[in-house]
Backbone as ProteinMPNN parsed JSONL, in Angstrom:
{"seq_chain_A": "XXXXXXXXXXXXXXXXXXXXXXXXXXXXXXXXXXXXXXXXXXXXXXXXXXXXXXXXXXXXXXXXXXXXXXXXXXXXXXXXXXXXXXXXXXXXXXXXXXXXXXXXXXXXXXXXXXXXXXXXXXXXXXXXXXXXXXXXXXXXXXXXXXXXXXXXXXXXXXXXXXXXXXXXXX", "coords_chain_A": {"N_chain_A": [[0.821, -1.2, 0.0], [2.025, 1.221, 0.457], [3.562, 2.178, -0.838], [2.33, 2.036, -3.368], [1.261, 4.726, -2.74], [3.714, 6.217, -2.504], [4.243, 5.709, -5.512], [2.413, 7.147, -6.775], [2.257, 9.515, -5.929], [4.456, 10.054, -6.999], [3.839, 10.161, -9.608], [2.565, 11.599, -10.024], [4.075, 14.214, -9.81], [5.623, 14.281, -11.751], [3.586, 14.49, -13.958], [2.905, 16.82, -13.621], [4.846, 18.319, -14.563], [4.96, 18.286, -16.891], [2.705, 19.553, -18.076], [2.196, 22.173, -20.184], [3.858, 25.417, -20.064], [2.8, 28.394, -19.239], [2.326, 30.614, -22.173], [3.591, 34.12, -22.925], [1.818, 37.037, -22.573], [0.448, 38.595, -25.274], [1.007, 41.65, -26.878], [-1.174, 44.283, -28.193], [0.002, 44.349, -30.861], [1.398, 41.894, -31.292], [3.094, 41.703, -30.346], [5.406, 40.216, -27.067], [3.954, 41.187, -24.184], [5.773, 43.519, -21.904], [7.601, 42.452, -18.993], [7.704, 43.263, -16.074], [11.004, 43.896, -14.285], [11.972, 43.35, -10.895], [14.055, 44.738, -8.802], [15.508, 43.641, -6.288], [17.374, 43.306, -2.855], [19.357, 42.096, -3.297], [20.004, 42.267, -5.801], [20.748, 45.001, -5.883], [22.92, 44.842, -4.993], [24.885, 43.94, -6.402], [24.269, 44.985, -9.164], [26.174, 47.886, -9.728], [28.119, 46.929, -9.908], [28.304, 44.867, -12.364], [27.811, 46.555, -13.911], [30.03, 48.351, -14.384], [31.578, 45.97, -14.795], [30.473, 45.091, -17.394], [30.958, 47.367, -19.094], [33.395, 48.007, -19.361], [34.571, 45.52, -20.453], [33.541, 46.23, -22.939], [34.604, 48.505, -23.592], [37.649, 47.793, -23.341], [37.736, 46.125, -25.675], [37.947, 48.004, -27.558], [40.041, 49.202, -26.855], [40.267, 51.338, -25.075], [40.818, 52.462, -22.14], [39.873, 51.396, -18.911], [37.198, 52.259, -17.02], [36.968, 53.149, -13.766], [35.077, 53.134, -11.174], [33.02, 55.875, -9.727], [32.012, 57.422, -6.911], [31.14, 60.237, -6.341], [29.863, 60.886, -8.719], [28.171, 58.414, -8.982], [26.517, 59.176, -6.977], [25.292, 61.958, -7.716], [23.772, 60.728, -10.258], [22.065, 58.521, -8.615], [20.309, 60.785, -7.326], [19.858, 62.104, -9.54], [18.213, 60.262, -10.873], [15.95, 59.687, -9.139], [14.93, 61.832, -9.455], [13.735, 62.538, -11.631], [12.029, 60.438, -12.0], [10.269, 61.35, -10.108], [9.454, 63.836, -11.571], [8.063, 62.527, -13.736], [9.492, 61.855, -16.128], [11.762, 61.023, -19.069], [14.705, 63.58, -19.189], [17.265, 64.934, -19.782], [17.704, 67.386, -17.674], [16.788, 69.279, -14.4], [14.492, 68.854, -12.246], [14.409, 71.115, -10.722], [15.867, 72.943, -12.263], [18.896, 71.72, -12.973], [21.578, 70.808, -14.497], [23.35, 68.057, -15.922], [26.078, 68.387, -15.16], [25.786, 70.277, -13.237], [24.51, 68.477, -11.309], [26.688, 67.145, -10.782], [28.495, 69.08, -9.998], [27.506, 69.484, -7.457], [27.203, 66.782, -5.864], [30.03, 66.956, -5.197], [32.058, 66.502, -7.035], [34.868, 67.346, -9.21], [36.019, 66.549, -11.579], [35.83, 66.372, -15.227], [32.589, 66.411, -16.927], [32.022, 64.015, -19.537], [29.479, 62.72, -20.244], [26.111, 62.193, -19.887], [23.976, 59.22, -19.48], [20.633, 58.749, -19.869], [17.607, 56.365, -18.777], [14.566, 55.284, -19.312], [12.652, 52.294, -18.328], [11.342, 49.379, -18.344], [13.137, 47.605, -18.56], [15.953, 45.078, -17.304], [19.279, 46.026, -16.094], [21.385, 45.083, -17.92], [20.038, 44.942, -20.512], [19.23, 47.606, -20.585], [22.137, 48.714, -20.677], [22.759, 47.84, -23.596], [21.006, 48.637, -24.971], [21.923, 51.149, -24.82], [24.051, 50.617, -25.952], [23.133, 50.563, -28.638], [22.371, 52.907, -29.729], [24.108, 55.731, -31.376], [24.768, 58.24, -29.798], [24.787, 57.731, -27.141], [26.083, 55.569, -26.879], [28.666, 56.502, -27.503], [29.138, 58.48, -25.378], [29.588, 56.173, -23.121], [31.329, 55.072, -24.47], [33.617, 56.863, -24.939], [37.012, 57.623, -24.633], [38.624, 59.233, -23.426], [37.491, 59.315, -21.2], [37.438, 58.486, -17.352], [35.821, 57.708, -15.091], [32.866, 56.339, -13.667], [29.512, 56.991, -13.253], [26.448, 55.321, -11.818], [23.692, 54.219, -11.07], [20.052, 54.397, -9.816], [16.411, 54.487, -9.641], [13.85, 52.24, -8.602], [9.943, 52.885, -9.46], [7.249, 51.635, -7.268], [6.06, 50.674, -9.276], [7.23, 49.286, -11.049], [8.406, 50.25, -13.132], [11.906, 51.044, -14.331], [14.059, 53.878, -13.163], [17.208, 54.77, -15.143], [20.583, 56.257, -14.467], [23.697, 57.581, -16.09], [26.623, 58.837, -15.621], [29.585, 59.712, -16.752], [32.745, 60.351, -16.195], [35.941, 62.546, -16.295]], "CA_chain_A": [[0.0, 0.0, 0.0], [2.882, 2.377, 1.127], [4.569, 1.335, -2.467], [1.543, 2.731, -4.354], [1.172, 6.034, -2.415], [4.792, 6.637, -3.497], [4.498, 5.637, -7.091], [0.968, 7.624, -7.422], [3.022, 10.571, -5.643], [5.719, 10.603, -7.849], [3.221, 10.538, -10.926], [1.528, 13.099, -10.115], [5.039, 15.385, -9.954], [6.175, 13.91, -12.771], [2.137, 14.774, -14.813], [2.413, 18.499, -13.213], [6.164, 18.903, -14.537], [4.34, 18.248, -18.656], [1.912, 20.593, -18.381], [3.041, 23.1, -21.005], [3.677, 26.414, -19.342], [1.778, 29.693, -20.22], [2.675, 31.36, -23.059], [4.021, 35.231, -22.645], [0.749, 37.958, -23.278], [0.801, 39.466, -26.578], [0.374, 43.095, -27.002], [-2.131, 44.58, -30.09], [0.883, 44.649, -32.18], [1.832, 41.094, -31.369], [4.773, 41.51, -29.349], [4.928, 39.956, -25.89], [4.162, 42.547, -23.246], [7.013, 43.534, -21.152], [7.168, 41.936, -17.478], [8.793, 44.128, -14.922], [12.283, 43.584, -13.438], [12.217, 44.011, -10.175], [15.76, 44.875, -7.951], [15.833, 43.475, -5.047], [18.538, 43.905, -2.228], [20.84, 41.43, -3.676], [20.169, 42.159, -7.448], [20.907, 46.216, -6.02], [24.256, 45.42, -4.62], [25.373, 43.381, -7.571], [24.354, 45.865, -10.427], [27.19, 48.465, -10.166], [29.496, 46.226, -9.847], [27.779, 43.946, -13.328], [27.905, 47.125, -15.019], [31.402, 48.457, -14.512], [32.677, 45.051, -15.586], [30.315, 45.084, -18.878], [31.621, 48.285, -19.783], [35.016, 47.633, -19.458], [34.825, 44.782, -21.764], [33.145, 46.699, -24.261], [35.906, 49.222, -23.72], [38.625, 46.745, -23.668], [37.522, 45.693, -26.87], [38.335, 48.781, -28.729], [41.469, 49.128, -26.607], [40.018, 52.452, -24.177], [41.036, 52.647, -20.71], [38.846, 51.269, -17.854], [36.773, 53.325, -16.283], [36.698, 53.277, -12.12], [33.319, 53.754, -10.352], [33.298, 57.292, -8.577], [31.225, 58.043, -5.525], [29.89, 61.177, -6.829], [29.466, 60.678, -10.022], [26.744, 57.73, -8.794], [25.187, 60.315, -5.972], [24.319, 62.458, -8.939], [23.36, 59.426, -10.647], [20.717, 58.501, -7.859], [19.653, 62.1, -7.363], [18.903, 62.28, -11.002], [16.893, 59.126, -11.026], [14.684, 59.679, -8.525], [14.071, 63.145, -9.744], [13.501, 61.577, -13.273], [10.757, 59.39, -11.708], [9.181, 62.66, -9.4], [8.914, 64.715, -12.695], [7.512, 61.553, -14.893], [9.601, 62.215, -17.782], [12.998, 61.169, -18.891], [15.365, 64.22, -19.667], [18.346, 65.695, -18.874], [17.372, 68.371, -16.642], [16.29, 68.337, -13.114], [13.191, 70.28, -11.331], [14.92, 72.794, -10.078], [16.49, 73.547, -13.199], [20.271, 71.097, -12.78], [21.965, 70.052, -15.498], [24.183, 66.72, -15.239], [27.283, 69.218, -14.516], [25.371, 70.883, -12.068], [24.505, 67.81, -10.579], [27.483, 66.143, -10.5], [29.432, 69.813, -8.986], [26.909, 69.649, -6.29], [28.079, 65.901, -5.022], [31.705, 67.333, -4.959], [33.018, 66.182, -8.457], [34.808, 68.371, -9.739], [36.428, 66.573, -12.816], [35.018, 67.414, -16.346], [32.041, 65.641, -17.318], [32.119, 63.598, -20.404], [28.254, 62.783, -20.502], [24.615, 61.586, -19.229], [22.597, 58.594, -20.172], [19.486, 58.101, -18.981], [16.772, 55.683, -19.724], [12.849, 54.85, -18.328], [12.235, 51.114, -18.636], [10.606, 47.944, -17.259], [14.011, 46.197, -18.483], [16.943, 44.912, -16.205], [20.698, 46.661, -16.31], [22.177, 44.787, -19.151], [19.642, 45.261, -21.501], [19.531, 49.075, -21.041], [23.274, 49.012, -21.388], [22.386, 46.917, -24.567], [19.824, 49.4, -25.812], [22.429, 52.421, -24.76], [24.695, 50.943, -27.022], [22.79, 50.679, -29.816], [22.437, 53.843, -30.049], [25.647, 56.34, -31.367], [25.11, 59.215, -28.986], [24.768, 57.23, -25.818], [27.404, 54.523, -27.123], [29.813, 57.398, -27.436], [29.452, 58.509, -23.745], [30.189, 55.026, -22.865], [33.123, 54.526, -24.908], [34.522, 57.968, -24.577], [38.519, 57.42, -24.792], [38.802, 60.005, -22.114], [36.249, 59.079, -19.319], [38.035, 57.603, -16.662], [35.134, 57.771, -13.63], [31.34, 56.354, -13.919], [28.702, 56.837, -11.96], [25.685, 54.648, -12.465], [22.571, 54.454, -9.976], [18.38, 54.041, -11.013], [15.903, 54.448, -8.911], [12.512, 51.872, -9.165], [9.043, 52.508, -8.581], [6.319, 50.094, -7.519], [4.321, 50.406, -10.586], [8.44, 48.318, -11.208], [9.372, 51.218, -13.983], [13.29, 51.749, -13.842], [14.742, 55.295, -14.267], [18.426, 55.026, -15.004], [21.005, 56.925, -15.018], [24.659, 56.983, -16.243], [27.629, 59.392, -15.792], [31.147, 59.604, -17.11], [34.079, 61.741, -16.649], [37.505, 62.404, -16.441]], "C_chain_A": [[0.864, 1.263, 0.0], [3.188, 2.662, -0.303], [3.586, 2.407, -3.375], [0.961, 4.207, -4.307], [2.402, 6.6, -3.323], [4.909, 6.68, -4.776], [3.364, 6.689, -7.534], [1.346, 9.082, -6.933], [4.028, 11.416, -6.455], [4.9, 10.681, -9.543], [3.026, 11.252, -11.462], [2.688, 14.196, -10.327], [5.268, 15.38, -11.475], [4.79, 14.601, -14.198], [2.331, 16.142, -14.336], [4.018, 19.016, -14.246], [5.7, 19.038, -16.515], [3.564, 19.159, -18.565], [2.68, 21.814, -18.955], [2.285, 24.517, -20.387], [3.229, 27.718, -20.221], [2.832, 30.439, -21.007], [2.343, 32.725, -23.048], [2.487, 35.758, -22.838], [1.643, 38.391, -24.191], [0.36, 41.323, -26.089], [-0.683, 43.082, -28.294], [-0.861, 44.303, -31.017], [1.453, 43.008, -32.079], [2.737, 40.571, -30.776], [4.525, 41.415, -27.971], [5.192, 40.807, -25.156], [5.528, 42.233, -22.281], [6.641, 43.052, -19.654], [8.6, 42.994, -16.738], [9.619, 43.465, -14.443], [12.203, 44.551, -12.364], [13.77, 43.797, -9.385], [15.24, 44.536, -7.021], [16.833, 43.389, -3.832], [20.015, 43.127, -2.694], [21.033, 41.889, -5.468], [21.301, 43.927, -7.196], [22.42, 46.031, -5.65], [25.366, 44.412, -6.043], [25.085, 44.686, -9.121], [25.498, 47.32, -10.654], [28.381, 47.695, -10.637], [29.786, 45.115, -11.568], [27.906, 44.621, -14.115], [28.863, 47.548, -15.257], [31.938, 47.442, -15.389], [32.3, 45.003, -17.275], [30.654, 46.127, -19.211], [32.916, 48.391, -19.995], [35.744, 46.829, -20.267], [34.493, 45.38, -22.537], [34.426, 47.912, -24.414], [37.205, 49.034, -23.711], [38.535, 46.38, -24.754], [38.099, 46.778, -28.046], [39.35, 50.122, -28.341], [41.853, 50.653, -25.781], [40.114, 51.775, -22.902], [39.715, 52.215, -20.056], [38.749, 52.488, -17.289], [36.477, 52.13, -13.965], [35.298, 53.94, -11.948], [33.271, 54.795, -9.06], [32.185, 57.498, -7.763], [30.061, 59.055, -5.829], [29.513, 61.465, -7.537], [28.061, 60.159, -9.628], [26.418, 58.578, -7.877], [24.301, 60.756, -6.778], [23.51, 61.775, -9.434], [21.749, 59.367, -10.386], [19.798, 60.065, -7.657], [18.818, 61.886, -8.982], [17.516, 61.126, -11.44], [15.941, 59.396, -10.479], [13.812, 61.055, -9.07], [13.419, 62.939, -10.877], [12.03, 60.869, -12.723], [9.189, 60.224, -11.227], [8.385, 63.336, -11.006], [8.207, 63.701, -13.912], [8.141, 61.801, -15.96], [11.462, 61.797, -17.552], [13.718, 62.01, -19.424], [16.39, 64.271, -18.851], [18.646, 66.956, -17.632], [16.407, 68.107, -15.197], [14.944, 69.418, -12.867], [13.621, 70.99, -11.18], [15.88, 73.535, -11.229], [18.074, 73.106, -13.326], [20.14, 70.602, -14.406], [22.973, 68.76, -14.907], [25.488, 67.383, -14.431], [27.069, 69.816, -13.316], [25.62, 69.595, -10.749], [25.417, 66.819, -9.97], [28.44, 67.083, -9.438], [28.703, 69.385, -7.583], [26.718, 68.059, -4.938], [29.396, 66.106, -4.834], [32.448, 66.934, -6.263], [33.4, 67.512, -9.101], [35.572, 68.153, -11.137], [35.526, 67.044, -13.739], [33.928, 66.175, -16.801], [32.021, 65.492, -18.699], [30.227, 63.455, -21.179], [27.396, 62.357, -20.063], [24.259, 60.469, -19.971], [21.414, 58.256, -19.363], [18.471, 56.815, -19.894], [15.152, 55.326, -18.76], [12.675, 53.472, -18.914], [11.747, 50.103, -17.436], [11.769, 47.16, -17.176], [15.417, 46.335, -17.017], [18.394, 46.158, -16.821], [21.555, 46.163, -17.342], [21.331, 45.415, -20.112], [19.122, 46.938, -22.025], [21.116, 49.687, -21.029], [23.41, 48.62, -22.723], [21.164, 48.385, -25.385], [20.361, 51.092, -25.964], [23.607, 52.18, -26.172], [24.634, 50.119, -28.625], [22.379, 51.577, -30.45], [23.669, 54.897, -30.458], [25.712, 57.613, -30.438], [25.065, 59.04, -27.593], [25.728, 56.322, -25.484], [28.45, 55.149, -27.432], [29.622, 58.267, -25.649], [29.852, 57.51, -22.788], [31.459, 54.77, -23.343], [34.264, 55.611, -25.039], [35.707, 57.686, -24.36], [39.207, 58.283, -23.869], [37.709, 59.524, -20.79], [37.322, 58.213, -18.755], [37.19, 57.329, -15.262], [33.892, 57.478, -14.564], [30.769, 56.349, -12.939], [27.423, 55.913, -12.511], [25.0, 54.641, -11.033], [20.761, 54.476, -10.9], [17.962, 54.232, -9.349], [13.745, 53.006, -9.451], [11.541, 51.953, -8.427], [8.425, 50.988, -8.305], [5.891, 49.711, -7.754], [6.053, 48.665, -11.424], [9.508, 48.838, -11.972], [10.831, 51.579, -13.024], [13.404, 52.806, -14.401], [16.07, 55.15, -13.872], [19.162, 55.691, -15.004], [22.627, 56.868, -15.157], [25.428, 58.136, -16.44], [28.944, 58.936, -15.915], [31.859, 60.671, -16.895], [34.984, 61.335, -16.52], [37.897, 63.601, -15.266]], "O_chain_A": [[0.392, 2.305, -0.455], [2.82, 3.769, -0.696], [4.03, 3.398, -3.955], [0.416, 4.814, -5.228], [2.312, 7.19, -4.4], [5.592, 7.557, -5.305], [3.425, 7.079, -8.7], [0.74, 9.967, -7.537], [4.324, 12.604, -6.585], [5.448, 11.237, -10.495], [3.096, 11.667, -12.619], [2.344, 15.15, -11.026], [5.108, 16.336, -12.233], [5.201, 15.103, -15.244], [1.537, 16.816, -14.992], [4.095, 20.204, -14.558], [6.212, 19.899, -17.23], [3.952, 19.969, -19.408], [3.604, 22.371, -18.362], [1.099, 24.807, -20.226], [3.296, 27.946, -21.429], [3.936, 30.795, -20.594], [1.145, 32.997, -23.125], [1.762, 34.88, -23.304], [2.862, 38.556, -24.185], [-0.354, 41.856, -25.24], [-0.914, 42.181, -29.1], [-1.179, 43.964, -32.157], [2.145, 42.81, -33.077], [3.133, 39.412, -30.652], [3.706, 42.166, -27.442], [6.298, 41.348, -25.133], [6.097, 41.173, -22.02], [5.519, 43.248, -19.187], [9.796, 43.232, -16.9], [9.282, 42.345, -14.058], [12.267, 45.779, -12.408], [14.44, 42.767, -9.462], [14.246, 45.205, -6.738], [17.746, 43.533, -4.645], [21.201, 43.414, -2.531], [22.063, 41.797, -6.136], [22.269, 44.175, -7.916], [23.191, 46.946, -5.941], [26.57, 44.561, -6.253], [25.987, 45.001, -9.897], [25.594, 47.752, -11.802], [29.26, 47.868, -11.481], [30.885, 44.704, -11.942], [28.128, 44.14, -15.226], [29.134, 47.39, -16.447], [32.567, 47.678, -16.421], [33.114, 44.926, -18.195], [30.817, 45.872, -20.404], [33.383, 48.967, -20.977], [36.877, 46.984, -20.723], [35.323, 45.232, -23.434], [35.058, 48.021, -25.464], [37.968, 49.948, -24.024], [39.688, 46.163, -25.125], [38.567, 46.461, -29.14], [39.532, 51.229, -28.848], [42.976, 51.151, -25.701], [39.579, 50.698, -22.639], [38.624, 52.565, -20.507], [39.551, 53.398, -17.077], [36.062, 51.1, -13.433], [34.712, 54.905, -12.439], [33.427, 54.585, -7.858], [31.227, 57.878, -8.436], [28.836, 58.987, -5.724], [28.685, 62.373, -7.468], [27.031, 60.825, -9.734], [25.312, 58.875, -8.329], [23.115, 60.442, -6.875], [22.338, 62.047, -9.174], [20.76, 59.711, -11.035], [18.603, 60.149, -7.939], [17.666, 61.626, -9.33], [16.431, 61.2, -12.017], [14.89, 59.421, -11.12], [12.601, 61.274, -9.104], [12.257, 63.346, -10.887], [11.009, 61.006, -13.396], [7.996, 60.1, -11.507], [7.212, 63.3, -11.376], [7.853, 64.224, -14.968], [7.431, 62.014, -16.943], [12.204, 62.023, -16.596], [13.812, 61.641, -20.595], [16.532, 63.882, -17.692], [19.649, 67.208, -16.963], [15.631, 67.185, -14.945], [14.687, 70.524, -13.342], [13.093, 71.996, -11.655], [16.514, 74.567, -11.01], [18.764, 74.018, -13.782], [19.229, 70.238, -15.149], [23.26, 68.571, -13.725], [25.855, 67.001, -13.32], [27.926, 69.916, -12.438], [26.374, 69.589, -9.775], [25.205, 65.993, -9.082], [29.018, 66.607, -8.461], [29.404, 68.963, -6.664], [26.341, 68.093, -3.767], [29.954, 65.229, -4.175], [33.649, 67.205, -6.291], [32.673, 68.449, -9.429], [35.82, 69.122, -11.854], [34.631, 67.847, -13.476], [34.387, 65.053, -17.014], [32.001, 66.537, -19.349], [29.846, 63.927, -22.25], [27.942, 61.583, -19.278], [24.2, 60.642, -21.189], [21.373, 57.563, -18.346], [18.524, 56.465, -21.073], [15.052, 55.191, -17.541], [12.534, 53.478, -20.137], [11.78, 50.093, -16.206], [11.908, 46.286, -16.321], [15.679, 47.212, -16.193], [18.327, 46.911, -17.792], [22.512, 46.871, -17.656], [21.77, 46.444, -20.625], [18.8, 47.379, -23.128], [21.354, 50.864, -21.299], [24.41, 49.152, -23.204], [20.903, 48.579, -26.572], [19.849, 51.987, -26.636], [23.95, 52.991, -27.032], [25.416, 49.504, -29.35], [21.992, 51.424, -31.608], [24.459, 54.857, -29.515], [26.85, 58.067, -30.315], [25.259, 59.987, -26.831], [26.205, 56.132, -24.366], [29.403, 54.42, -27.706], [30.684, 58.366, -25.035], [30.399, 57.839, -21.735], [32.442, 54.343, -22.736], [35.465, 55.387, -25.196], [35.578, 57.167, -23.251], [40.37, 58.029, -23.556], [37.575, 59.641, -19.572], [37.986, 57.406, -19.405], [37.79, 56.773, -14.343], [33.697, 57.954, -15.682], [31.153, 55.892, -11.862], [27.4, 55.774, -13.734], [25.598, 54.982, -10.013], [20.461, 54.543, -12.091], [18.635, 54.185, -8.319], [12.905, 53.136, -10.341], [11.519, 51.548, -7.265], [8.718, 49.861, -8.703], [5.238, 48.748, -7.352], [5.858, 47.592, -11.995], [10.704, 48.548, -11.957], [11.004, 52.028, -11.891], [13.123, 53.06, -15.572], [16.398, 55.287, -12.694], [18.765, 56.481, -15.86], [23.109, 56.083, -14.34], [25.097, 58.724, -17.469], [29.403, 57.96, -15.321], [31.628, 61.791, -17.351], [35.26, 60.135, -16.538], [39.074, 63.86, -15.017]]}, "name": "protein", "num_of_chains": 1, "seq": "XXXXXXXXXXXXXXXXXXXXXXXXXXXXXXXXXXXXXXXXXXXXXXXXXXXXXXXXXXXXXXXXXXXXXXXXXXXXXXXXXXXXXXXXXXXXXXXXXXXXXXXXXXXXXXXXXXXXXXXXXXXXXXXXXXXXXXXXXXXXXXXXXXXXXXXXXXXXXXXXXXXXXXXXXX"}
């Protein structure tokens, strides 16, 4: 009796493990809707550190200097994100009227900034480094041949939207 609990136990895992799993939502246009990435405390202390190194290869690759991860570069960074999220909109400018230079004098940096990227998405940290450099005016602030400092920082709400943001200098 024991024998046939077990075998009628292990069936049943084995009959739940076939059931073919749901297939993504579509959008109107066909394309599967986006699912939020959320950060959580281990994803948050791993993502500077995930993105430094992918930029470094991509800048190793075409034989530019590593960049080091500066302090107040990312302050700005986070400042700018969250303000990015307050004002609903992604630009370069802050509420109170900051530019990235502003915002980067006003954590104590006082090298020269090279440039901003920002971005508003549902996706994770690779794939908006992935979507920065597929672009040529965001994939040239990244590969800048002078930057030697990044800052990098996002802030997410709990609708899950990320606002990123990405400084360089020298």
């Amino acid at each position: 009796m024991m024998n046939f609990k077990v075998i009628a136990a292990l069936s049943l895992i084995a009959l739940t493990a076939c059931q073919p799993r749901s297939a993504p939502q579509l959008g109107p246009d066909g394309q599967p809707l986006p699912v939020a990435y959320t950060i959580d405390q281990r994803e948050a202390a791993e993502i500077p550190a995930r993105v430094l190194q992918q930029i470094n290869t991509l800048r190793a690759n075409v034989g530019a200097p590593a960049l080091m991860m500066n302090p107040q570069l990312s302050a700005a960074a986070a400042t700018h994100s969250r303000d990015m999220a307050a004002q609903n909109r992604a630009w370069h400018w802050g509420s109170d009227g900051s530019s990235p230079l502003d915002r980067a004098r006003s954590q104590g940096y006082f090298g020269t900034l090279v440039g901003e990227n920002i971005s508003e998405t549902y996706e994770n940290d690779i794939q908006t480094l992935n979507a920065w450099m597929s672009e040529r005016d965001t994939r040239d602030v990244i590969m800048d041949p002078t930057a030697t400092n990044l800052g990098f920082a996002w802030y997410q709400e709990p609708s899950g939207k990320v606002w990123w943001t990405l400084l360089a200098g020298r």
